[in-house]
N, C-alpha and C positions, 0 to 999 in steps of 0.2 A: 305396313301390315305387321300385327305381332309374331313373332316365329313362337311356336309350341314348343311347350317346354321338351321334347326329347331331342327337335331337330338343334336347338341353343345350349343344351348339354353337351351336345355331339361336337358343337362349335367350338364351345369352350374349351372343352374335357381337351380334344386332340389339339387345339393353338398350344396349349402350355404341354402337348408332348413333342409337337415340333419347338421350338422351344426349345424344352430339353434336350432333345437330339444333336440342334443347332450348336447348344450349349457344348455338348460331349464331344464335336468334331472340332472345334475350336479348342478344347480343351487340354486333346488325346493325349497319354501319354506316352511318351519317349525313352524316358529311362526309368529304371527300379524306384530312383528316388521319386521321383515323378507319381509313379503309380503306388507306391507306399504313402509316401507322403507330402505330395504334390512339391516337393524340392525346397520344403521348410519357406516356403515365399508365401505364404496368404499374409497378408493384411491384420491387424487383430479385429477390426471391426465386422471387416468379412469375414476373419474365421469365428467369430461371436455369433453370425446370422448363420451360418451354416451349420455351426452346434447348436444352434436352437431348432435345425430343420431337422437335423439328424437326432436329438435329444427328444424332441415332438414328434413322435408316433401317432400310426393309427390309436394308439391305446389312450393318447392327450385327446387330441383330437375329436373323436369319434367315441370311445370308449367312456374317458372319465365323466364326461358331465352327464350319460345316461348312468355313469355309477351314481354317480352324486343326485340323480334325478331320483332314482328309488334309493336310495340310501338313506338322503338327507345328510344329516350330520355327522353319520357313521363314515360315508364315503370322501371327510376332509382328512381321512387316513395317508388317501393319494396324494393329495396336493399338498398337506406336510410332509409325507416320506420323498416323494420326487423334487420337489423342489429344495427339502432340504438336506437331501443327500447330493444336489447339483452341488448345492455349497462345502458340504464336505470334501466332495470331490477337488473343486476349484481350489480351497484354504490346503487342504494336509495330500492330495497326490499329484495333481496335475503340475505344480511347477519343480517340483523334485523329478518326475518322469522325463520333463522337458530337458531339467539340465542334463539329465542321464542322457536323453539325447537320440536314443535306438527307434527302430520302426516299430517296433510290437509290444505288449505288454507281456508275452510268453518270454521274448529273448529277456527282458530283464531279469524277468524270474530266473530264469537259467544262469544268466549271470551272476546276479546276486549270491544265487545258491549255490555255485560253482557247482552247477551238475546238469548232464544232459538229460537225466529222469526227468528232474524239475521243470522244465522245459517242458517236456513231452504231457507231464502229469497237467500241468499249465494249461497248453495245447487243446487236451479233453476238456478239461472243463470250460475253458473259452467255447467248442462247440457246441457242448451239450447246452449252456446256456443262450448261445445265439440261435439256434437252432428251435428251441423251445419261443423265443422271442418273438421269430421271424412269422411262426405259425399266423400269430396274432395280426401280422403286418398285412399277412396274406387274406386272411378272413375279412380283413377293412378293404382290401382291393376285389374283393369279391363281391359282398354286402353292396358298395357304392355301383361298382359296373351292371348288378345284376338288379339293380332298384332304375338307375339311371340312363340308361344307353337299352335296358329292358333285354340285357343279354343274358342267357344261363349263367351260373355262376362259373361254373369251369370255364366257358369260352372269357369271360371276361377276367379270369384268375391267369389264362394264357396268355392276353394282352399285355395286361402289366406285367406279369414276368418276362416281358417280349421288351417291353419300354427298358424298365433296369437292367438287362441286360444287356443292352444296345451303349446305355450311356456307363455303366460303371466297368464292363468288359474294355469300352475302348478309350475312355477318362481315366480310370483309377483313382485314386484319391484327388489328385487335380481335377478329372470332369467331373467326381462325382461333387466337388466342392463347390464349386460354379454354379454346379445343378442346382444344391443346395438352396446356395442363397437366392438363386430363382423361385423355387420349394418355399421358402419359408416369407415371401412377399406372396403369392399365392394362399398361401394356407390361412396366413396373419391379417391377410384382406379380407378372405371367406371365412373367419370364424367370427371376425368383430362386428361385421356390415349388416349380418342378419342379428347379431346380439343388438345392435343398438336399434334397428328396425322395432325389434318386439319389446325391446324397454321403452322404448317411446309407447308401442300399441298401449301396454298394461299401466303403464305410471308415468308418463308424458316427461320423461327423464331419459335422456340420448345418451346415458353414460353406465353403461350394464350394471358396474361396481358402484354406482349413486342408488341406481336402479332398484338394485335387491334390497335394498332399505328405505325404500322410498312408501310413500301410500298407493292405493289404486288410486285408478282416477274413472272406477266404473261405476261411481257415487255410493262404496259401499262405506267409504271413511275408515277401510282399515288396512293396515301395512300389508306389504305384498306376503312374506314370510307367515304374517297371522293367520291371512286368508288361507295358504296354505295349508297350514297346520291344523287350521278349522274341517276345511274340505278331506285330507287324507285321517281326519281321525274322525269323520264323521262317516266315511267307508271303511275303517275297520282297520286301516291301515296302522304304524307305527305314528307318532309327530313328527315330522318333518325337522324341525329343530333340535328337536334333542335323542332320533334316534341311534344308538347305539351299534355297533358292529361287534355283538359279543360282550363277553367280558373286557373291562378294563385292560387287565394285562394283555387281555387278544388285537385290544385297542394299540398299545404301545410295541409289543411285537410286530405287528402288520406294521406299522410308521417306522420300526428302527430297521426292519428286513429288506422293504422298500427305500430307506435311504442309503444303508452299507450296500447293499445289490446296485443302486445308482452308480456310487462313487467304484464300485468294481466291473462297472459294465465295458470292455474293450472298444466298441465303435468308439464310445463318446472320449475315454482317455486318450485312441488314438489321434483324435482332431489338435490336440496340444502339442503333437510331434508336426504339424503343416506350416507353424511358426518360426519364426528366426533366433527367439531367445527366451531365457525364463522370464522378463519382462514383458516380452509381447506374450505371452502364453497365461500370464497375471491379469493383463490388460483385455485378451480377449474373451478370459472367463468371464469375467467384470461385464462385459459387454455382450455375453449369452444370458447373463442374466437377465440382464433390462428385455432381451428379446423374446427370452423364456415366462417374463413376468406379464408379458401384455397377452399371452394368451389364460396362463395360470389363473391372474385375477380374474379375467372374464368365465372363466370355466362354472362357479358356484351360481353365478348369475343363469345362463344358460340355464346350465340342470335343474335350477327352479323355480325358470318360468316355463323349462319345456313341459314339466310334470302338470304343473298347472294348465297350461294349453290343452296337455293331453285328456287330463280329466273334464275341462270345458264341456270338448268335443264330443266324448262318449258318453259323457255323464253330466245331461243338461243341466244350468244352474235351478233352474226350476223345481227340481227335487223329482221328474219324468225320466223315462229310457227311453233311451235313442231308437228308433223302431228302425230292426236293420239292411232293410230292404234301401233308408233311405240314407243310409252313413255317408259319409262326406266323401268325396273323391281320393284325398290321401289318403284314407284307411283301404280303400278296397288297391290301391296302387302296390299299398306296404303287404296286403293280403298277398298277393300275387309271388311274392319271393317267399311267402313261407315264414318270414320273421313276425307276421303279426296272426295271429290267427283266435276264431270266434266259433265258438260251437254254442248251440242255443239247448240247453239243458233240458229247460222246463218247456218249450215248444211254444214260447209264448212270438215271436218273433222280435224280440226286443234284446238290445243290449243291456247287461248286468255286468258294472265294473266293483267288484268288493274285495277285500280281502280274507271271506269265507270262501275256502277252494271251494266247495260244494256250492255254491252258489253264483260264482264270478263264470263270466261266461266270454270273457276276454280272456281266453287261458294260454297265448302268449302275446306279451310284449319284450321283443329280444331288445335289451338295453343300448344296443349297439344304432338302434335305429333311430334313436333321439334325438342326436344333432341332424341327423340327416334329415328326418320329417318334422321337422319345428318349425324351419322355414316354410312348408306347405299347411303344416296344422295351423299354422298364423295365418296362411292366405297372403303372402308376401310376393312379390314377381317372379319373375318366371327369369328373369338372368340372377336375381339370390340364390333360387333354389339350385340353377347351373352352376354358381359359384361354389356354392358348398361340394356338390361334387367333385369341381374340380379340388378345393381345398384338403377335401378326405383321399384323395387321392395322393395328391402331394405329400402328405405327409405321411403315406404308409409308403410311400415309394422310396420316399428318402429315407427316411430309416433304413428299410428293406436293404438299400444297397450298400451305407454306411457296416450294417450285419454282414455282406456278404461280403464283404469288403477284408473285415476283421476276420474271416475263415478262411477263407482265400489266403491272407498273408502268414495267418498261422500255420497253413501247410504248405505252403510253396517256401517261404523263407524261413520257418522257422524249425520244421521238421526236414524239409528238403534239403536248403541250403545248411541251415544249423548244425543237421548233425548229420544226414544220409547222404547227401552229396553236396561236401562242403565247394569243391570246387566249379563248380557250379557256372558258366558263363552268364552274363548281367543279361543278357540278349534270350538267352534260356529260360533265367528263371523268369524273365517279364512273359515268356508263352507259357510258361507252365501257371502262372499266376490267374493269367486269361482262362487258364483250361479246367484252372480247380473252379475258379467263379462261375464256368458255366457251366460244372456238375455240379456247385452249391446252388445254383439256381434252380435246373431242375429237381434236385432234392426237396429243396425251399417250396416249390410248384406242388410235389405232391404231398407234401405234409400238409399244404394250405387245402387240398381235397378232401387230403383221408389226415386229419387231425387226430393224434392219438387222444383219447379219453380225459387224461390226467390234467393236458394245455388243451384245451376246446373253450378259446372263447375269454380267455384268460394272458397277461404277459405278467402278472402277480410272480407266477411259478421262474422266470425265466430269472427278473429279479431275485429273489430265494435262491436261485443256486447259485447267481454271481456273487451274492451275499457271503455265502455257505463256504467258497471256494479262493475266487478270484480279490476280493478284499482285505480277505486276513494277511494272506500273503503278502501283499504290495503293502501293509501296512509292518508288519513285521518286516521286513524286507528294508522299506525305509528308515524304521526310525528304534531297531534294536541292530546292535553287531555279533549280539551272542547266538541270535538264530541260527541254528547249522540245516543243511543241507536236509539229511533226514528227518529231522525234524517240519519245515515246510511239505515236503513231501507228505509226510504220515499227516497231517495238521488237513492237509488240502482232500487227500483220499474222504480220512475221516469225517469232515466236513460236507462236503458234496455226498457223502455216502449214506447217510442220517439221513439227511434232508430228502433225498433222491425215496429211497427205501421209506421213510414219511409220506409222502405225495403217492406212492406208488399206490400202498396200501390205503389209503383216503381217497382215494378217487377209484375202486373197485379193480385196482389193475392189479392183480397178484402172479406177475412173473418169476415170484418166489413162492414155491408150493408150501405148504406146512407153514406159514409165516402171518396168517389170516388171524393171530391174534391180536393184533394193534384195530381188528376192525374199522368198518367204513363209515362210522356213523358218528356222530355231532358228539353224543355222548360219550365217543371214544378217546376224543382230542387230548393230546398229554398238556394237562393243564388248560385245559382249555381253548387252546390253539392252534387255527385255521392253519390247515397244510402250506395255503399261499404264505404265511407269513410263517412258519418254518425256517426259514432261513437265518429269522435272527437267532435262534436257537445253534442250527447250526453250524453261524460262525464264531460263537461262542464256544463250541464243541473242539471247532479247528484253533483258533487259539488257544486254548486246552493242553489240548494233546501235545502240541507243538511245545509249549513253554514247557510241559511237562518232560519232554524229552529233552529240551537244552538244558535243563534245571539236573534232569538226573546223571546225563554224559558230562562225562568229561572235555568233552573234544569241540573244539571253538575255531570259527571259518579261519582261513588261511590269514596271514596278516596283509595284505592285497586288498581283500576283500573288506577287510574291516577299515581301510583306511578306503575305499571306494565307498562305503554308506558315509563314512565322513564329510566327505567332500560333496556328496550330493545335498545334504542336508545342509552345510555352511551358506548362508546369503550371498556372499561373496559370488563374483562373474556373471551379473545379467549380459558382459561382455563375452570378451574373446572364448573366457573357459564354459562358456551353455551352447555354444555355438556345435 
């Protein structure tokens, strides 16, 4: 007998949390190194599949290919800036951080800059950007539970932060690592299984990325992308292939903010510190790519054939409206959360999908929901559609705890032990570590209910400020000796503080009274330029300032310190000296 698809959810969904669980108590860790960083012993292959679990967010997952669904061609912003700020990351920080050698990316900064501001300045912005990240993690573990299992959103926003709490409180960086690569065979099974499912339905091609270029095969004789392009501009929509996200420059700013925000993002630098040397920390970047890449490439394919499905459904090929009494069973299921929602304007009883607001009567499809209902808008089985759940799960969970992981250690080790209570016993700070993560959890829990305005819906922003902050630094940091101390500091403020005060004001949030000149509207943008991609602006701003200050002072880092940026940047000691 077939099981229904809620009771095969339920099936799925909690195997891979016992699972994890199992993973987390076999894991647990023992000592600081352990829960910092699993004691430098992962594998690099394994630590390649666990940075790509931790690296693939809800935001890859679940997020980008409904960007890329309505988007089109404007939304290969993400998939250039993420993927190739990975590589940035891998080629110019991750194996200089390695040979440095430390648990955090704040103590470096501190070190570097010989100062405990630095540090603390570091610290901030490390949280505000995971913080704003993690929202996004939370809205996917929401969205998925409250579609799936048909539980409210908050009850099933309390599960998940009940799951990552359980394994990353009592693993640390070793369970949460484990986990991981559990996570990322889960997520990488459920995102590719139903892609090649509906590349076969549309173009009798089992290879998503053959797929998207391939012909129908629904006797219309034209490529899948044409059809497309025909269909959304035949409703009023943008072209599908060539639309645009803004201006140009809005184009190259949103790709260059998303990929220095990548390469300055703390979870993922700290997965380079669970290796044994700057060679295995080379090798497993190497090897997060390939793992990062088999979801990446699939992603465009997804996003458009999911649009296409969608439009099918609502909008019969026939040139007829959907009469709504009889819409298909996945619409009225997406109905039900709120993310989809149909108001009949004109009293006709029919669906109208266009791109005349005044007319469209599909007046929400939340983007978020597109991987999720692709598999049922296709009519695919009922353990796919379980899979994806479990899939979107997986991968907001992993991140999630990756994030909370990285706040956790910024204030337990690196504000606590660093500088307020340097003496600290090892035994101590691993409970105080446990204690910050699960008040970053509940913190984490209610930012995913009550979302501030600014991040709703969005991990653009989170990026932007890692950008704005946490990458100038680390790049000044490694590969100049004349950077002095206040200067990163005033570089870092500066930076984050543009950006921050940007977003504020662009998203109607005015915590600054009297400051309502920069206005909230499209036409206010300086230069043309989406608050989300702000960031490349202002890390531009913070290495600015920063040079500008080493340029005008006199005063040049200790000679310690400038023979420490040395020796991190020489090739030399994938042996004894990265260890």
């Amino acid at each position: 007998m077939d099981l229904d698809l809620k009771t095969l959810t339920y099936i799925v969904v909690f195997s891979t949390f016992a699972l994890y669980f199992a993973i987390a108590w076999w894991a647990r860790a023992s000592t600081t190194s352990d829960f910092y960083v699993a004691n430098k012993g992962i594998h690099p292959v394994l630590n390649g599949m666990a940075t790509g679990a931790d690296w693939m967010s809800a935001a890859s997952f679940i997020s980008m290919a409904g960007l890329i669904a309505f988007l089109g061609y404007g939304g290969s912003v993400f998939l250039m800036g993420w993927t190739g700020g990975y590589v940035l990351l891998a080629m110019l920080l991750a194996p200089y951080l390695r040979k440095y050698g430390k648990f955090t990316v704040p103590e470096f900064i501190g070190d570097r800059f010989y100062s405990k501001t630095a540090r603390m300045v570091a610290v901030a912005c490390l949280i505000i950007a995971s913080l704003t990240y993690i929202i996004g993690q939370m809205k996917g573990v929401g969205v998925a539970f409250s579609r799936f299992l048909e539980l409210p959103f908050a009850q099933g926003l309390g599960i998940g932060m009940f799951v990552v709490w359980v394994y990353a409180v009592l693993g640390g960086m070793k369970g949460i690592t484990y986990t991981q690569i559990a996570q990322y065979c889960v997520l990488i099974f459920a995102y590719t299984v139903p892609a090649v499912f509906i590349s076969l339905q549309l173009t009798g091609n089992p290879i998503p990325q053959i797929g998207l270029g391939s012909k129908m095969i629904d006797g219309s004789d034209m490529y899948l992308l044409d059809k497309l392009d025909l269909i959304v501009s035949d409703l009023g929509f943008k072209e599908y292939t060539t639309a645009k996200l803004g201006s140009t420059l809005n184009m190259f700013a949103y790709t260059l903010s998303l990929m220095i925000g990548t390469a300055g993002l703390p979870h993922v630098i700290m997965r380079f510190f669970t290796v044994s040397s700057v060679k295995a920390a080379r090798s497993s970047a190497g090897w997060a790519l390939v793992f990062i890449a088999l979801l990446y490439t699939v992603a465009p394919a997804v996003g458009a054939m999911a649009r296409l499905n969608l439009i099918h459904t609502i909008q019969p090929a026939d040139g007829g409206n959907l009469v709504y009494e009889q819409r298909p069973d996945w619409f009225k299921n997406w109905e039900t959360t709120g993310l989809l929602k149909f108001e009949d304007k004109n009293g006709d009883g029919k669906v109208q999908y266009t791109a005349d607001k005044e007319a469209n009567e599909v007046v929400k499809v939340d983007r978020d929901i597109m991987v999720l209902a692709n598999p049922e808008i296709a009519k695919l089985p009922n353990w796919v559609i379980a899979l994806v759940a479990a899939g979107g799960l997986a991968a907001a969970l992993s991140t999630a705890a990756g994030l909370l992981l990285a706040i956790s250690s910024s204030i337990s080790h690196d504000l606590m032990k660093g500088i307020f209570v340097p003496n600290i016993s090892e035994k101590s700070e691993l409970l105080s570590s446990r204690i910050v993560m699960t008040i970053a959890v509940l913190v984490a829990g209610y930012l995913g209910l009550n979302p501030p305005g600014f991040a709703a819906g969005t991990v653009a922003l989170a990026f932007g400020l890692a950008a704005s902050s946490i990458f100038p630094a680390l790049m000044m940091g490694i590969f100049s000796k004349r950077v002095t101390a206040k200067a990163a500091i005033a570089g870092m403020i500066a930076g984050i503080g543009v950006t921050l005060l940007y977003v504020f004001q662009h998203h109607g949030i005015m915590f600054i009274k009297g400051t309502e000149f920069l206005g909230g509207m499209e036409k206010n943008w300086f230069m043309g330029i989406d608050p989300k991609a702000f960031g490349s602006v202002g890390a531009l701003v913070n290495f600015a300032v920063a040079m500008l200050i080493t340029n005008l002072s006199s005063e040049r880092p200790p000679e310690h310190i400038q023979h420490m940026v040395e020796d991190i940047r020489v090739p030399r000691g994938t042996g004894a000296a990265s260890h």
